[in-house]
N, C-alpha and C positions, 0 to 999 in steps of 0.2 A: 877549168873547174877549181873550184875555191878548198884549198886543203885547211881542214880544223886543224893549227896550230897546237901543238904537243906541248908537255912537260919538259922532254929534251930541251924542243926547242927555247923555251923559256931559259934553260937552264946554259945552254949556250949562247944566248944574247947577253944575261947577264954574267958572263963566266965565273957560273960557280956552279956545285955539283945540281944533280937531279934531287941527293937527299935535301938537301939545303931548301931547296923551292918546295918539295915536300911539305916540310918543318912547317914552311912559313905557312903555305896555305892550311896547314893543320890546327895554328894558332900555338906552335912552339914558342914560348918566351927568349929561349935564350940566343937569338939571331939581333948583331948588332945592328944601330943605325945605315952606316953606311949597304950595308949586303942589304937591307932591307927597302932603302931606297932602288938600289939596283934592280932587285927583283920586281918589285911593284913598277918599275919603269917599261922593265920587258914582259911583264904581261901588260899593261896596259898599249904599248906599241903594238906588239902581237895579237890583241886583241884574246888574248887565250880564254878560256871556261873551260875551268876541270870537267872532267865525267862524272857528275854527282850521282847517276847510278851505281857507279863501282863505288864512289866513294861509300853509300849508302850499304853494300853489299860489303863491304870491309870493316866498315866502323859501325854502321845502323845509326842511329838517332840519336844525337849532337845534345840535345836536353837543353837548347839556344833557340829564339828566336826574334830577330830583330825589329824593333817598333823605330819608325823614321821620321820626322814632324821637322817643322820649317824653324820653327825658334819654340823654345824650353820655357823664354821669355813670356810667352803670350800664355794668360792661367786658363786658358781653354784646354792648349795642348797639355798644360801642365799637370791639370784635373786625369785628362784622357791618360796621360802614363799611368797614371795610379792604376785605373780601371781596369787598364789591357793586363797590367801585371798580377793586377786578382784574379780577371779571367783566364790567365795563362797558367796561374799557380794549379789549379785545376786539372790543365792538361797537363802537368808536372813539366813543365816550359818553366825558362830562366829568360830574363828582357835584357836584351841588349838595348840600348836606349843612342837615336846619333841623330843628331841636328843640324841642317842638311841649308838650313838659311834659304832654303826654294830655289836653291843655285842647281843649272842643271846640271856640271861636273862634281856637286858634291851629289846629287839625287844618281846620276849613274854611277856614281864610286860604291854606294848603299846596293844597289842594285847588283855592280857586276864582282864585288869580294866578300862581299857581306858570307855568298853561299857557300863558301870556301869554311863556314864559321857557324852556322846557323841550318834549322830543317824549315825556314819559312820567314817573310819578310812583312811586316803591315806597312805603309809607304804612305803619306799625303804628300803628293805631290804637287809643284806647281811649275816645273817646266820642262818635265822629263815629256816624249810622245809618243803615238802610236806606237811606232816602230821601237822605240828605246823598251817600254816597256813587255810586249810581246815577243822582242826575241829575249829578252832576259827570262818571261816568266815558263817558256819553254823548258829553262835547267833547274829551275826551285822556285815552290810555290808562294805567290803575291796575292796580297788583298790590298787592294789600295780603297785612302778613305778621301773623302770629300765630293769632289762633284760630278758631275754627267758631261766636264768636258773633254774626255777618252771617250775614242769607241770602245767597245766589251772585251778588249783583250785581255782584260785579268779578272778574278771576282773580287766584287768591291762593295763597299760600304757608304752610299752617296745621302749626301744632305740636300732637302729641295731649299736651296736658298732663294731662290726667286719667289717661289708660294710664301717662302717663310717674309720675305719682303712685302711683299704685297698685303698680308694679314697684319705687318705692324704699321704699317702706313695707311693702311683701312683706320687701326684703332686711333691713328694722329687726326685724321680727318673727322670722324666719327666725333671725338672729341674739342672740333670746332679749328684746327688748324689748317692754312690753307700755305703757307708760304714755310716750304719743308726744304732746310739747307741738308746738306749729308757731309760727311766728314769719313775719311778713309777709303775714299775710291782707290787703287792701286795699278798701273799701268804698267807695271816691269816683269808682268807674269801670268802669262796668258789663260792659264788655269786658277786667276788668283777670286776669289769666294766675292770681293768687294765686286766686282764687274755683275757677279751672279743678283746679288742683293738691290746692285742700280736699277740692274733690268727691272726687277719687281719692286722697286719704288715708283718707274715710268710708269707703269703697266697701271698700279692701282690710281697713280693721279689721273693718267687719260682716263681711265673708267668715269672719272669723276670732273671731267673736262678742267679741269686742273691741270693750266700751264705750267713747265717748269724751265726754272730760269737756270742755264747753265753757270752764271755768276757766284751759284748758290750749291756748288761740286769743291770743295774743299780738297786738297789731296795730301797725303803725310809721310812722311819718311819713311815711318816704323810703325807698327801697332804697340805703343805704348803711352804710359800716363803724359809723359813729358809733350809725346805730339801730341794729344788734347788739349793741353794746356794751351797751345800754340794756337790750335785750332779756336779756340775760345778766343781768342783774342782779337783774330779775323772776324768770327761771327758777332761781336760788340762792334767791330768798325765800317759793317753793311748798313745802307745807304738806300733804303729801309732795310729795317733790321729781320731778319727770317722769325717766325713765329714759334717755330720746333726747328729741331735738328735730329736725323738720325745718323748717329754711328755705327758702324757698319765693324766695329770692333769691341766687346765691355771695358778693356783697357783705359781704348780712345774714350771712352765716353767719360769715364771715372774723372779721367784727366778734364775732360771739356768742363763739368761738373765743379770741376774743383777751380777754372781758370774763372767761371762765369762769377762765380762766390767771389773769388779775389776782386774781379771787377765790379763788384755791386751789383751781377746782375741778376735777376728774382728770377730762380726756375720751382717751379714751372708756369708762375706768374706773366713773366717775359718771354720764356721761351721754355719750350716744352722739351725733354731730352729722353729721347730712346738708343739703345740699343741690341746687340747678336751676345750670343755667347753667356748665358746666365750664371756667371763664374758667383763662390760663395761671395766677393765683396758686392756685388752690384744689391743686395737685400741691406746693405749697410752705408752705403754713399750717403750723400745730405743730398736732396731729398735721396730714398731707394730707388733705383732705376730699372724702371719699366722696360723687358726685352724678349728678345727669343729664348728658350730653353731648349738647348737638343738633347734627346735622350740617351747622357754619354754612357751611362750602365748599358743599355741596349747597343748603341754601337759598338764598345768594346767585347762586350758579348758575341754578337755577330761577325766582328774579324776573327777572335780568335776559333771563332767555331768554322767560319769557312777556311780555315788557314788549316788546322786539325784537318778537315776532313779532303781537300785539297792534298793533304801530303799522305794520306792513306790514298787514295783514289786521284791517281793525275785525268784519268778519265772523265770525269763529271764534265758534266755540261758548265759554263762559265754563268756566274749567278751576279745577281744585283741584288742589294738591299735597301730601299728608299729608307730612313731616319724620321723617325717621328719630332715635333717639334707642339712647342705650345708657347704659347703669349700670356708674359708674365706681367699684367698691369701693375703698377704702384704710382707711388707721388708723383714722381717725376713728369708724370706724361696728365695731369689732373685736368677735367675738363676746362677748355679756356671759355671766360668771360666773354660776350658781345663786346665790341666796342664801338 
């Protein structure tokens, strides 16, 4: 039988007192580097989790809680901090804010010290699992956002990115485009939203027997301006050239955007440009760019409200909230010309 590892025991791996491990998991400031590496080594060995019901019952409610997103960098997630932090002000919540790069030893770091700190977690994750996430949300309450590829082990906040794919590649089509390259596929993270968006680009092309050419799958390091750029450069050098492009990131697109300009090449003339994520610049690019909008007021709303209600009642039933979404035409995507 498997004994839950104690505070002692923590506190005699790393030799130093029980107050000391205390402090730390308390968020004591005054604990040097070295004791602090110590410690955080022998829980993470030991695998230990406080008793956050005692804790709960000693201390009550921390006035913390932590929001965890992949990069800061991408102004999707950066939009979405603001929002969560208005709707937390609310619940008289303070944001911890930690960026987690979709690496899964930084997403379980979020997960298994954060509670030690915090009365609740909101988490996008992209390569924590099943099992990572459901025995953590066992000791303190999780809302995880982004997609349906977790089964229901915590309540969560998911975006239909495949519907939402498929309704912007309807408007590419609709709009006289047949030869749709994409930019920002991502393959190092199995929960990563680009895999969701492919699916519902395939889906709406077969609809439309619209083959699609794998030559015309771009892939990018990062969701930023710089890989657009890059990405722009490949898409002038196709052998014929793709008619539209979707980006499956507003960054990437901005970037693509600004690579195709450098190169002379006419959007939406030449090539048609969509993307995800209706961040404020995409209404101000040359041309404006035509994309998804998700409803980030509404999703930050609804984490913090399942999060709230989640740490009053561990009982509840495990809830899902689908995200509304709408297609934001402009220039960029402008009907194309017969040729």
């Amino acid at each position: 039988m498997h004994v839950r590892p104690r505070l002692v025991d923590v506190a005699a791996r790393a030799g130093v007192s029980q107050k000391t491990v205390s402090n730390l998991l308390n968020g004591y400031p005054h604990i040097s580097a070295t004791t602090r590496e110590k410690v955080e080594a022998a829980i993470s060995e030991l695998g230990y989790r406080p008793n956050l019901s005692a804790r709960s019952m000693g201390r009550g409610r921390t006035g913390f809680i932590a929001f965890a997103v992949p990069s800061l960098s991408n102004p999707h997630f950066a939009e979405l901090a603001g929002r969560v932090i208005s709707a937390a002000k609310r619940q008289h919540w303070t944001v911890l804010i930690e960026e987690t790069g979709g690496r899964k030893v930084s997403e379980d770091t979020v997960v298994s010290t954060m509670p030690y700190l915090v009365d609740g977690i909101i988490l996008h994750p992209e390569s924590l699992t099943d099992d990572d996430v459901e025995d953590r949300a066992r000791d303190t309450p999780i809302v995880l956002l982004g997609e349906r590829g977790l089964e229901l082990v915590a309540d969560r906040v998911v975006a239909d990115n495949v519907a939402a794919a498929e309704d912007i590649t309807e408007h590419l089509i609709e709009t006289g485009h047949r030869r749709i390259a994409t930019v920002g596929i991502r393959s190092d993270a199995h929960l990563q939203a680009s895999q969701f968006r492919d699916q519902g680009l395939r889906l709406a092309l077969a609809r439309h027997r619209i083959p699609f050419d794998d030559a015309l799958v771009i892939d990018v390091p990062d969701y930023s301006r710089a890989a657009g750029v890059l990405a722009a450069q490949s898409l002038a050098k196709m052998t014929p050239r793709p008619d539209a492009v979707l980006c499956f990131n507003a960054a990437v697109a901005a970037g693509v955007l600004s690579g195709l300009h450098g190169l002379g090449v006419r959007v939406p003339d030449e090539i048609g440009v969509a993307g995800f994520d209706d961040i404020d610049e995409a209404e101000f690019t040359s041309p404006p760019l035509t994309t998804i909008a998700w409803d980030i007021d509404g999703m930050a709303e609804a984490a913090v409200r399942l999060l709230a209600e989640r740490y009053e009642s561990r009982d509840l039933p495990t809830r899902d909230v689908t995200l509304k979404h709408t297609l934001k035409t402009r220039a960029s995507t402008t009907p194309r010309r017969s040729v």
